[in-house]
Backbone as XML, in Angstrom:
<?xml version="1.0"?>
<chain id="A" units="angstrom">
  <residue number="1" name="UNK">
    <atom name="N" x="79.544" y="64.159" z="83.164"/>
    <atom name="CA" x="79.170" y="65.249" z="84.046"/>
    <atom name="C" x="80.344" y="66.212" z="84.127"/>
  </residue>
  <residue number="2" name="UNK">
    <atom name="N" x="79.930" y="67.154" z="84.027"/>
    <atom name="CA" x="81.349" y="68.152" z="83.543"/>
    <atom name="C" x="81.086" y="69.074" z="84.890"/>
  </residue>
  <residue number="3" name="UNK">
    <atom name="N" x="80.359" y="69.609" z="86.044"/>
    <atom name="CA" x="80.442" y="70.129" z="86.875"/>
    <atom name="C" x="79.909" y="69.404" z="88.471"/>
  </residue>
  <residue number="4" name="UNK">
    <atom name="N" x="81.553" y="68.353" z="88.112"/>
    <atom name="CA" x="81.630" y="67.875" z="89.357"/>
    <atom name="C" x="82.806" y="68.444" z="90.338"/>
  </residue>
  <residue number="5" name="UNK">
    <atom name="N" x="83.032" y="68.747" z="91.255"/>
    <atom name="CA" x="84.206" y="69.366" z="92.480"/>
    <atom name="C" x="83.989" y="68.214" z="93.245"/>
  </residue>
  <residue number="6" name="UNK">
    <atom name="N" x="85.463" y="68.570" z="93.526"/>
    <atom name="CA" x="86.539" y="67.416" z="94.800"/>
    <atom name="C" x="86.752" y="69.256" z="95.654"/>
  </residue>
  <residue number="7" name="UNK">
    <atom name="N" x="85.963" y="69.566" z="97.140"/>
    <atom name="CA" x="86.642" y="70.215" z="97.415"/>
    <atom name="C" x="87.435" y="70.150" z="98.875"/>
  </residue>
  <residue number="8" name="UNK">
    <atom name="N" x="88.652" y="70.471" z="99.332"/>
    <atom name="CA" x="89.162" y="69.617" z="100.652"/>
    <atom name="C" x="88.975" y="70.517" z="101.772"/>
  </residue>
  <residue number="9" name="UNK">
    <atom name="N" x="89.292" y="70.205" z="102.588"/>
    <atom name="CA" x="88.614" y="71.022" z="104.530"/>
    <atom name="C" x="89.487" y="70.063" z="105.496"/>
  </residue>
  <residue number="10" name="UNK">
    <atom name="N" x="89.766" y="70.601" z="106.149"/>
    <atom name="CA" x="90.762" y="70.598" z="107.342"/>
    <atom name="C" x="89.461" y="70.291" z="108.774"/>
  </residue>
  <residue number="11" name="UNK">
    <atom name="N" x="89.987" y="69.534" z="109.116"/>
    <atom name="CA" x="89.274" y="69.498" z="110.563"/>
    <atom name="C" x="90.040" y="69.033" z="111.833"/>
  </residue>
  <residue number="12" name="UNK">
    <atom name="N" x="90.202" y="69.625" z="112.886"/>
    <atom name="CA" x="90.526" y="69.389" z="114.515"/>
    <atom name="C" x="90.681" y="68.198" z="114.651"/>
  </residue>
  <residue number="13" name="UNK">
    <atom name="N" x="89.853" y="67.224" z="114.589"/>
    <atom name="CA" x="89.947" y="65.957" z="115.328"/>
    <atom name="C" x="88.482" y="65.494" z="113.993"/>
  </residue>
  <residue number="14" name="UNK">
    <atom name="N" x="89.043" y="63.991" z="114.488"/>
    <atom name="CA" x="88.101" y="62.646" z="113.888"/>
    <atom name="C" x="86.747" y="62.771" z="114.607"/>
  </residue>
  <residue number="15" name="UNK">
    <atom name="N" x="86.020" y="63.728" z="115.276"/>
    <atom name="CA" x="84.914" y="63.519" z="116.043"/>
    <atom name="C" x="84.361" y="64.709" z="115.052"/>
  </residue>
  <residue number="16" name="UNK">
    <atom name="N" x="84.723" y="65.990" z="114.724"/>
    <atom name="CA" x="84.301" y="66.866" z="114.187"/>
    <atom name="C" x="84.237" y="66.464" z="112.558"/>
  </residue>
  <residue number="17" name="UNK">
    <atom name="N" x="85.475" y="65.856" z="112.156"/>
    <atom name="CA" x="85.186" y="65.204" z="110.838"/>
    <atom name="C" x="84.292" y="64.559" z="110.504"/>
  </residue>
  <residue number="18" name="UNK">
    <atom name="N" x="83.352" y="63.608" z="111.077"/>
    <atom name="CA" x="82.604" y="62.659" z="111.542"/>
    <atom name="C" x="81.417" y="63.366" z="111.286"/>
  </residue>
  <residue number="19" name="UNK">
    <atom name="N" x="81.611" y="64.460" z="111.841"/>
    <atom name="CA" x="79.858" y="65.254" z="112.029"/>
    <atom name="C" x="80.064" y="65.870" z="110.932"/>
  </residue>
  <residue number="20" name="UNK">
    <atom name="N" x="80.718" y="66.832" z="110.631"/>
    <atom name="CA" x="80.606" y="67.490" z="109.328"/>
    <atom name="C" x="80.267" y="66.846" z="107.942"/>
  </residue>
  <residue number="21" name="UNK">
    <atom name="N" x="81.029" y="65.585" z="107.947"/>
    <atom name="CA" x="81.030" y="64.642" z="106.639"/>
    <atom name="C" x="79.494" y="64.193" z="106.759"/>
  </residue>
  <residue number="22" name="UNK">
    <atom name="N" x="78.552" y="63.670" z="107.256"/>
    <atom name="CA" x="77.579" y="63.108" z="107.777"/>
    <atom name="C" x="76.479" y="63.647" z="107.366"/>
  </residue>
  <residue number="23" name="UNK">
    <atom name="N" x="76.453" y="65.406" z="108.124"/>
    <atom name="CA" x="75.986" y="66.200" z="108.075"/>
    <atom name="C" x="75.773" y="66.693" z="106.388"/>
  </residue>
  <residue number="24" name="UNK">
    <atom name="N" x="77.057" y="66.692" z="105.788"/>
    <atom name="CA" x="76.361" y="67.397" z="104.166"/>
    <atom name="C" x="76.326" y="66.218" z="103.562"/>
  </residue>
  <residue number="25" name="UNK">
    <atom name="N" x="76.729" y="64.667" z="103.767"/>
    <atom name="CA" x="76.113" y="63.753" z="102.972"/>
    <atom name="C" x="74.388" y="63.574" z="103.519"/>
  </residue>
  <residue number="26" name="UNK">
    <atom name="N" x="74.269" y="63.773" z="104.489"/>
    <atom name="CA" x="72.420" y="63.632" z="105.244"/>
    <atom name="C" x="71.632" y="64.815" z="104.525"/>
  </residue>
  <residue number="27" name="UNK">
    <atom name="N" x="72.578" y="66.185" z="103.988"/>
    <atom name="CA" x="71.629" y="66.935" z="103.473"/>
    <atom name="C" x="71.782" y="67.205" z="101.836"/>
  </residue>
  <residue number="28" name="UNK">
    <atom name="N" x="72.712" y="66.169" z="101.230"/>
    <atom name="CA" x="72.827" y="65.744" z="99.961"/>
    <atom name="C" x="73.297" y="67.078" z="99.087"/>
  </residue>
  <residue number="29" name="UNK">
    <atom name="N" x="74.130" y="67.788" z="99.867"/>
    <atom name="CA" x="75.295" y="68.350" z="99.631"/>
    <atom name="C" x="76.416" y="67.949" z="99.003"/>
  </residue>
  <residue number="30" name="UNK">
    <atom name="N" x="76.309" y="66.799" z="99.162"/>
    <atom name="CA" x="77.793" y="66.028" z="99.188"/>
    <atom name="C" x="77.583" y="64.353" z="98.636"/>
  </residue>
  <residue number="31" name="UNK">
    <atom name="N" x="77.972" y="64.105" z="97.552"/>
    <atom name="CA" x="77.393" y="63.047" z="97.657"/>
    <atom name="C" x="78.279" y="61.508" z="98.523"/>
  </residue>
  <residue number="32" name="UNK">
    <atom name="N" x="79.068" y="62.076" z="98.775"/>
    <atom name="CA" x="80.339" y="61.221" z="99.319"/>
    <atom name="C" x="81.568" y="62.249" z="100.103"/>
  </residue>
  <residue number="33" name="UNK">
    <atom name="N" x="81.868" y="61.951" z="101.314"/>
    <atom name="CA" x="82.808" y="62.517" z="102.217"/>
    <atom name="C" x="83.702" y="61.627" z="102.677"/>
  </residue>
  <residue number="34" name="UNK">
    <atom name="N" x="85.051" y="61.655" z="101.810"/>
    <atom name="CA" x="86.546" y="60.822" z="102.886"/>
    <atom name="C" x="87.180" y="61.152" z="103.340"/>
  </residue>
  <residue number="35" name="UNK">
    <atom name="N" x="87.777" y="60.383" z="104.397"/>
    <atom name="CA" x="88.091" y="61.231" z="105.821"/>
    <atom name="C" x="89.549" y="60.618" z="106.085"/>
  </residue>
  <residue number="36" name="UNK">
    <atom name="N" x="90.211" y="61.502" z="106.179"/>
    <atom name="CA" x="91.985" y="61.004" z="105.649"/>
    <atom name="C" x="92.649" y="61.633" z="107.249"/>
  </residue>
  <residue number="37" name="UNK">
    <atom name="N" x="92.532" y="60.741" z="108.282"/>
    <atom name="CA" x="93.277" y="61.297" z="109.584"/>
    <atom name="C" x="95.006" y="61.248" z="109.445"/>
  </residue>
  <residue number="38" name="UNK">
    <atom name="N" x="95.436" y="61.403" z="110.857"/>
    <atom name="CA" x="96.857" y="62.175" z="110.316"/>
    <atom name="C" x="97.324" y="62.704" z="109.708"/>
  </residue>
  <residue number="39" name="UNK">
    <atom name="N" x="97.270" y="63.507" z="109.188"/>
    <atom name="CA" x="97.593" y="65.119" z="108.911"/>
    <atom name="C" x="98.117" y="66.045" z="109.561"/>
  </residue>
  <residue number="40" name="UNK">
    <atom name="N" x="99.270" y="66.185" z="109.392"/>
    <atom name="CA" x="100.106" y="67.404" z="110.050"/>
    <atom name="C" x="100.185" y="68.670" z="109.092"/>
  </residue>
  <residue number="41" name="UNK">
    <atom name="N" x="99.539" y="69.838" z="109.727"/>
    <atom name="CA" x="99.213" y="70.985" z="108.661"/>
    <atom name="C" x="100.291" y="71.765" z="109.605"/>
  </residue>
  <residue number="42" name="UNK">
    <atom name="N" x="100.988" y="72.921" z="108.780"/>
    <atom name="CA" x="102.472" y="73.740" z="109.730"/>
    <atom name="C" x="101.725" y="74.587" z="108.579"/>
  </residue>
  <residue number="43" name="UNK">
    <atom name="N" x="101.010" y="76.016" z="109.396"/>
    <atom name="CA" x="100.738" y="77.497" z="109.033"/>
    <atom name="C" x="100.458" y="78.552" z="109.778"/>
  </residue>
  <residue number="44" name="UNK">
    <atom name="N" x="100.883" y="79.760" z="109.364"/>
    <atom name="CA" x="100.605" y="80.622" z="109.900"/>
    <atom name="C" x="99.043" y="81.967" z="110.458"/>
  </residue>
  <residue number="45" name="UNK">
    <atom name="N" x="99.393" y="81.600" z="111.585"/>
    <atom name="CA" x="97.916" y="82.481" z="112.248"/>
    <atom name="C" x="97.958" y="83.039" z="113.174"/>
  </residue>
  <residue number="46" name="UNK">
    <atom name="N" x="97.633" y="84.021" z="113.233"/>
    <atom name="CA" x="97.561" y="85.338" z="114.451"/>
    <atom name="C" x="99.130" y="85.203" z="113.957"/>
  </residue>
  <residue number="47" name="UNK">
    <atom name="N" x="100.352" y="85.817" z="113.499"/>
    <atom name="CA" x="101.208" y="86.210" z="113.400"/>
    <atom name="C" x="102.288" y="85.023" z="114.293"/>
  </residue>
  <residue number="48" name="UNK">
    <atom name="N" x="101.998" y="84.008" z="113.989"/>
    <atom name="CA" x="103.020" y="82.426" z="114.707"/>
    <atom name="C" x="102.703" y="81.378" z="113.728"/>
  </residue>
  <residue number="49" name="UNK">
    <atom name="N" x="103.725" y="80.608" z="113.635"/>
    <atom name="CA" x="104.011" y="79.283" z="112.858"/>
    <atom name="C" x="103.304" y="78.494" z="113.538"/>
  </residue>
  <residue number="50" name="UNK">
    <atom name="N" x="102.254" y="77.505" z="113.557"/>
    <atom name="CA" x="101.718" y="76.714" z="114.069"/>
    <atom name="C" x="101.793" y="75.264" z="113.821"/>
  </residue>
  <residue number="51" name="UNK">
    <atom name="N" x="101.826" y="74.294" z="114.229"/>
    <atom name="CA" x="101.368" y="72.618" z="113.622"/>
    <atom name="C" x="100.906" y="72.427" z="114.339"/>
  </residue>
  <residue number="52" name="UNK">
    <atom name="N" x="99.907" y="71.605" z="113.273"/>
    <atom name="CA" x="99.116" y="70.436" z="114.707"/>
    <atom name="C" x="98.030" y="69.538" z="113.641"/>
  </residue>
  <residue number="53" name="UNK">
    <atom name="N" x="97.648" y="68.183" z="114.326"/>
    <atom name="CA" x="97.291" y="67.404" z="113.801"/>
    <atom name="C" x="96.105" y="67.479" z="113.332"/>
  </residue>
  <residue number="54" name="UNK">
    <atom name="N" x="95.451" y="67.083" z="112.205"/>
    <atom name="CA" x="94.128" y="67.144" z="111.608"/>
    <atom name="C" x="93.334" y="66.210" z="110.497"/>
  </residue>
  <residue number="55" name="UNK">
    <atom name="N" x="92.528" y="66.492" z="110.304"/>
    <atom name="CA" x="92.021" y="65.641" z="109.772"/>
    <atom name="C" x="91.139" y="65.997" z="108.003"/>
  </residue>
  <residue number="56" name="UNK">
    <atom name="N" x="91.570" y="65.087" z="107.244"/>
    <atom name="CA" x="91.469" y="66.090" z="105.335"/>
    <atom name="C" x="90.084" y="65.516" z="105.478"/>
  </residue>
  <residue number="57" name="UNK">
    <atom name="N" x="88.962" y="66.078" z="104.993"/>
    <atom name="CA" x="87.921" y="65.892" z="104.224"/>
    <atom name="C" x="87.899" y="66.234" z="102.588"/>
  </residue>
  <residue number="58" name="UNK">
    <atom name="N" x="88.295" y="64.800" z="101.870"/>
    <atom name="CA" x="87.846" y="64.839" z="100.886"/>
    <atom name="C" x="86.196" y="64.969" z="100.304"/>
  </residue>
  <residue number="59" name="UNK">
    <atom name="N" x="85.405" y="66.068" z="99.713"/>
    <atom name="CA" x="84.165" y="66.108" z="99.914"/>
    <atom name="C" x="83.897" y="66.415" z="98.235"/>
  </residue>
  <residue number="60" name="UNK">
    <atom name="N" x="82.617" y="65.460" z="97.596"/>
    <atom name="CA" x="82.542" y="64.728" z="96.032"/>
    <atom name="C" x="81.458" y="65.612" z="96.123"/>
  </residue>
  <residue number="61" name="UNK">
    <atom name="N" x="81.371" y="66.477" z="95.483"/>
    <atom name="CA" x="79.944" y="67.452" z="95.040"/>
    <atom name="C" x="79.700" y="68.072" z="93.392"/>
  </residue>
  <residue number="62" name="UNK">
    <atom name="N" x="78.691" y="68.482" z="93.434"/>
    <atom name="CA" x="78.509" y="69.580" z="92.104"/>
    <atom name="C" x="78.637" y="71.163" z="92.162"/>
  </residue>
  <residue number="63" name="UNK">
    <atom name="N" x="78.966" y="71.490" z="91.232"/>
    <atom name="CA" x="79.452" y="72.782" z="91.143"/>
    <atom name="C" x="78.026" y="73.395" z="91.832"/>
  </residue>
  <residue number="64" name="UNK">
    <atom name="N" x="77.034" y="73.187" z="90.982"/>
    <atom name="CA" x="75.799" y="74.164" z="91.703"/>
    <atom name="C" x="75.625" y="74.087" z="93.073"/>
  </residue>
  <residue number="65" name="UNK">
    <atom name="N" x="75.615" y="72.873" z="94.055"/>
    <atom name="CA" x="75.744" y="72.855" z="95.346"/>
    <atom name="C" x="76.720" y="73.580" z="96.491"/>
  </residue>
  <residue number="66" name="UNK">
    <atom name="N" x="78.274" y="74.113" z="95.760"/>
    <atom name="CA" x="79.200" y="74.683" z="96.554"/>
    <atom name="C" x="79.242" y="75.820" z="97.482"/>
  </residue>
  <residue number="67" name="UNK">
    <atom name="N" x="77.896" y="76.855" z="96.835"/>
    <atom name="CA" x="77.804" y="78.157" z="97.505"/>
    <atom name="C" x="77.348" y="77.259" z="99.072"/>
  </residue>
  <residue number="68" name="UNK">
    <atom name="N" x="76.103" y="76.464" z="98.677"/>
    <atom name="CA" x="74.916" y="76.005" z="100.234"/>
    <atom name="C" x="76.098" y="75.159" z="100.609"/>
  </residue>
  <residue number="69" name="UNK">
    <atom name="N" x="76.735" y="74.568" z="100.285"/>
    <atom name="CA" x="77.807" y="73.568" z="101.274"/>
    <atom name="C" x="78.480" y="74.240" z="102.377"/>
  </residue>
  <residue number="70" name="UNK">
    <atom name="N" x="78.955" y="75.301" z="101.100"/>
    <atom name="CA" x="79.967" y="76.794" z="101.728"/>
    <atom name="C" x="79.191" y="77.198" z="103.305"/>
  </residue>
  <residue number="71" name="UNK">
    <atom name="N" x="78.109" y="77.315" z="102.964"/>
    <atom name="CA" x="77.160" y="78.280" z="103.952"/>
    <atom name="C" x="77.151" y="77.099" z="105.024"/>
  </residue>
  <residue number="72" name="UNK">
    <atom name="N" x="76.925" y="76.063" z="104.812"/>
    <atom name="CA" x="76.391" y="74.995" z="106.100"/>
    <atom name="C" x="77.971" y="74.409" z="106.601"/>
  </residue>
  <residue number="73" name="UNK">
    <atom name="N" x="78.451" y="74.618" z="105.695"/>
    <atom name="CA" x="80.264" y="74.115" z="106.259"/>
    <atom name="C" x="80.710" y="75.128" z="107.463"/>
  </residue>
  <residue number="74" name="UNK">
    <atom name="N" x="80.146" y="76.460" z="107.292"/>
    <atom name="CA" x="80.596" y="77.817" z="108.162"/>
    <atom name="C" x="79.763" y="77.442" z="109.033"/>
  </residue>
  <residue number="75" name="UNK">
    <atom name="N" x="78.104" y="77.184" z="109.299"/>
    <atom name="CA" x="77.701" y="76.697" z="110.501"/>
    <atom name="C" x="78.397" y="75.660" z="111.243"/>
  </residue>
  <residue number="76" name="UNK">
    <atom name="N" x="78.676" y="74.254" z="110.510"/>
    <atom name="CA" x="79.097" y="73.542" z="111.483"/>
    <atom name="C" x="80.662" y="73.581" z="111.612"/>
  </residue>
  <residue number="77" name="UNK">
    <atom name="N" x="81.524" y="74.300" z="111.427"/>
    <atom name="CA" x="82.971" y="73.609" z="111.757"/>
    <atom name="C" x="83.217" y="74.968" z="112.671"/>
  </residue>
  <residue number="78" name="UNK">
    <atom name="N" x="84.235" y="73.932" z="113.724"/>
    <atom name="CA" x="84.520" y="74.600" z="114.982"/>
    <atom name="C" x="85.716" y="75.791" z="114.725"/>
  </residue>
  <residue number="79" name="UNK">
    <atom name="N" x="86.142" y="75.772" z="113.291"/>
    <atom name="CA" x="87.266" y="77.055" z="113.012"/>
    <atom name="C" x="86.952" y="78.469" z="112.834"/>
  </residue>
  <residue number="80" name="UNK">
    <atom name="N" x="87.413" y="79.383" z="113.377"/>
    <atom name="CA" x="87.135" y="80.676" z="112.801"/>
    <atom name="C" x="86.854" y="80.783" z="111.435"/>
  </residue>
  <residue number="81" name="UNK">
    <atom name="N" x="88.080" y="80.322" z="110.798"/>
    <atom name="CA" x="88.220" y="80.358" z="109.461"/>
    <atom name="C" x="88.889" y="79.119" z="109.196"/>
  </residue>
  <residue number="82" name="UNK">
    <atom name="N" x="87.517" y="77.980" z="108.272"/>
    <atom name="CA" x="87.901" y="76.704" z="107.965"/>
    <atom name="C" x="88.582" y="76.615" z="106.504"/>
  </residue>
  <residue number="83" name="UNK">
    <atom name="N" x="89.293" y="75.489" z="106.648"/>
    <atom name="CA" x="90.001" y="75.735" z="104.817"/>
    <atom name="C" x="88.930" y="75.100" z="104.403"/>
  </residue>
  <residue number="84" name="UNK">
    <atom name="N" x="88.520" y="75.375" z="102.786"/>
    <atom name="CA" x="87.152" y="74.916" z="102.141"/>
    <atom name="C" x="88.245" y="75.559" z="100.838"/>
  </residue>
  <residue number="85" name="UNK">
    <atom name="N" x="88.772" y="74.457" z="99.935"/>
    <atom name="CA" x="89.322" y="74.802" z="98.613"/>
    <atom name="C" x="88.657" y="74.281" z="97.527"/>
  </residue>
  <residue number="86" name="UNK">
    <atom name="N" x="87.856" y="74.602" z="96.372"/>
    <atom name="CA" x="87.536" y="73.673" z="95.288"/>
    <atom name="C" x="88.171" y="73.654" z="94.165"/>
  </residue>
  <residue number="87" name="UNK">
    <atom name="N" x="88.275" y="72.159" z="93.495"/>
    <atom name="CA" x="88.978" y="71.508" z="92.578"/>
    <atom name="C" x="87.752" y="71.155" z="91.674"/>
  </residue>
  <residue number="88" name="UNK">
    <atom name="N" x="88.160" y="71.384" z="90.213"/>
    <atom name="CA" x="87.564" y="71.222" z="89.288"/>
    <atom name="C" x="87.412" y="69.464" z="89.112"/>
  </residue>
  <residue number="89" name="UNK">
    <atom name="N" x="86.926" y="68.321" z="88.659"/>
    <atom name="CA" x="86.942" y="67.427" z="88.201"/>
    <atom name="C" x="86.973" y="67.037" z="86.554"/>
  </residue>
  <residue number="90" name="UNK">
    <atom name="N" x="88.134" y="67.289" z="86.267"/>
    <atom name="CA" x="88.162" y="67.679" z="84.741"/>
    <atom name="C" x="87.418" y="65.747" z="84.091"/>
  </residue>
  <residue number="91" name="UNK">
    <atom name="N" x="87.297" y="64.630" z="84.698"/>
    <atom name="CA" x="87.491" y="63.488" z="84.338"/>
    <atom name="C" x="87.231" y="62.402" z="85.214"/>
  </residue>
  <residue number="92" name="UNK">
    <atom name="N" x="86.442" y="61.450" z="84.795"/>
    <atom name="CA" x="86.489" y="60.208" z="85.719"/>
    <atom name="C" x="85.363" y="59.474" z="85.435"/>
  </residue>
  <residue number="93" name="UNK">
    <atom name="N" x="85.813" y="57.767" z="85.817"/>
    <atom name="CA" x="84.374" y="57.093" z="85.446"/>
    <atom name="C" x="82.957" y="57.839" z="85.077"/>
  </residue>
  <residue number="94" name="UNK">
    <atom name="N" x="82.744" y="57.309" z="84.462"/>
    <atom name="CA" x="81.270" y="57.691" z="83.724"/>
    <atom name="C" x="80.025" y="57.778" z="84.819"/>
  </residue>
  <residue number="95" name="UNK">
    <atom name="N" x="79.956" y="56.175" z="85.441"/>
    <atom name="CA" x="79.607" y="55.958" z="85.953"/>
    <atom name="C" x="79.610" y="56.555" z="87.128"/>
  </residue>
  <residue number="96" name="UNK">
    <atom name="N" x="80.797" y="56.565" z="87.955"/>
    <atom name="CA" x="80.705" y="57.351" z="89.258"/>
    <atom name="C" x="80.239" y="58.895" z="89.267"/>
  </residue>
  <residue number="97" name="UNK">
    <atom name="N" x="80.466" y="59.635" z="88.010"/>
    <atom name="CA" x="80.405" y="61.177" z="87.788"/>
    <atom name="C" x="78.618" y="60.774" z="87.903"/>
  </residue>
  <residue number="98" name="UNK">
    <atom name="N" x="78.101" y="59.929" z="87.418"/>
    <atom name="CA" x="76.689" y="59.982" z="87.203"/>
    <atom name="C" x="76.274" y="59.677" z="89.059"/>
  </residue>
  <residue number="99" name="UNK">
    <atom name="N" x="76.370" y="59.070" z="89.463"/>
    <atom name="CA" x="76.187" y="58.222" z="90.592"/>
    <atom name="C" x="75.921" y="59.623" z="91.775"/>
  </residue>
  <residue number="100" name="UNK">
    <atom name="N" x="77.575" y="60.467" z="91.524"/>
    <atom name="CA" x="77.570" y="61.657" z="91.798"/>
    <atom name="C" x="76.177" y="62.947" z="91.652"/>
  </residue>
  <residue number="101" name="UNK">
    <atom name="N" x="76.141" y="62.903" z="90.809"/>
    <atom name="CA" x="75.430" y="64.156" z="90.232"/>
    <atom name="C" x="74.357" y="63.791" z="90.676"/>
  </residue>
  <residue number="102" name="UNK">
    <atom name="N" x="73.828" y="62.013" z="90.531"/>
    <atom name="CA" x="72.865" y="62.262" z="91.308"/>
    <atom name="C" x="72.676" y="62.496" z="92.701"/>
  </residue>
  <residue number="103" name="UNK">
    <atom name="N" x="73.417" y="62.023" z="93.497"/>
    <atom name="CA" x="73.341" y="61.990" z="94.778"/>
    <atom name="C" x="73.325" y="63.242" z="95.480"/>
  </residue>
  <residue number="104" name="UNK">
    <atom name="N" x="73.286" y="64.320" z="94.905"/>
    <atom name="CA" x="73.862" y="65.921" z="95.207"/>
    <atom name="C" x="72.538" y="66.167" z="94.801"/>
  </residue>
  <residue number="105" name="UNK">
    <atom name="N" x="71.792" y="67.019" z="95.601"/>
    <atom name="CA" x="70.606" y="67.485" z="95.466"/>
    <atom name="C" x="70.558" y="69.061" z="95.444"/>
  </residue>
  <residue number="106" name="UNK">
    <atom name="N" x="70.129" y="69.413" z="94.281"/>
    <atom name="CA" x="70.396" y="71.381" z="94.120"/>
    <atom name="C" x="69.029" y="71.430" z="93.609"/>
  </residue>
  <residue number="107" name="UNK">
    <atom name="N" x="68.726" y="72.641" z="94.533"/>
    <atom name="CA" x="67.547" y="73.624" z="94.745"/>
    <atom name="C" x="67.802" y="75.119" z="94.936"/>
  </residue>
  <residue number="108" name="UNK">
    <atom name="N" x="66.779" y="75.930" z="95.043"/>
    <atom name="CA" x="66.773" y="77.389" z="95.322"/>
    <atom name="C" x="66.720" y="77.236" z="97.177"/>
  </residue>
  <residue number="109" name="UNK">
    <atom name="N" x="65.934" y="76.339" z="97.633"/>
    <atom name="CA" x="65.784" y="76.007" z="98.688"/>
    <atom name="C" x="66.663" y="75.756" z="99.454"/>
  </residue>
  <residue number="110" name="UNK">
    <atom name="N" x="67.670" y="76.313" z="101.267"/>
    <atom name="CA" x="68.072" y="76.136" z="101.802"/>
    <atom name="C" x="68.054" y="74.987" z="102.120"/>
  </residue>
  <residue number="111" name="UNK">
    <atom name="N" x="69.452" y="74.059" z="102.229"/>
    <atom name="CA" x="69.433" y="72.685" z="102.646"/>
    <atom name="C" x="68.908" y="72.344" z="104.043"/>
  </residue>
  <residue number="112" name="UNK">
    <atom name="N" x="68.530" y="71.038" z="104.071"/>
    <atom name="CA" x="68.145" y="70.952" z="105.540"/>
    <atom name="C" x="69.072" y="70.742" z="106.707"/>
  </residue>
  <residue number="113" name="UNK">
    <atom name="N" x="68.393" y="70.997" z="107.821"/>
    <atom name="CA" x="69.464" y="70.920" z="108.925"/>
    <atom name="C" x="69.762" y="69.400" z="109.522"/>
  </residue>
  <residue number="114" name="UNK">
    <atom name="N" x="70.500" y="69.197" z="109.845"/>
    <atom name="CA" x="70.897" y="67.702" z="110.504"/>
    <atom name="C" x="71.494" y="68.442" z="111.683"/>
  </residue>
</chain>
């Protein structure tokens, strides 16, 4: 499977991670979401250095799914502006890339809501 993405997202707290991850694996967005707490992110916003603790969503998808993830990631996360970066998957088990691709469901059709 040659258009698989690893793409990562920042979240507030383990309660919002929780829902978000849930949420695009329930609407098969995603075929797998890991959730990597402690995280100390130090960046700049509104013109100040900031840190503070958070939480990585590693999130296993297909390239065709990223725009609708994009779109339902902006409904549910509590950030103005959430980090949402994608990584190519140049490689990896056979098996899991398949497992993947299937589990990711792409349509013309808006995903469903959870």
């Amino acid at each position: 499977m040659t258009d698989a993405r690893l793409l990562l997202c920042t979240c507030p707290d383990e309660a919002s991670a929780a829902r978000i991850a849930r949420a695009l694996v329930e609407a098969r967005l995603a075929a797998c979401v890991s959730r990597l707490p402690g995280l100390t992110s130090t960046y700049r916003w509104e013109g100040a250095v900031q840190e503070d603790t958070e939480v990585l969503l590693l999130i296993k998808t297909r390239a065709a799914a990223v725009a609708a993830l994009q779109a339902r990631l902006l409904e549910l996360h509590p950030y103005d502006v959430p980090e949402l970066i994608a990584l190519n998957i140049a490689d990896g088990l056979p098996a899991y890339l398949d497992w993947l691709g299937e589990s990711v469901a792409v349509s013309d059709s808006p995903p469903a809501r959870s």
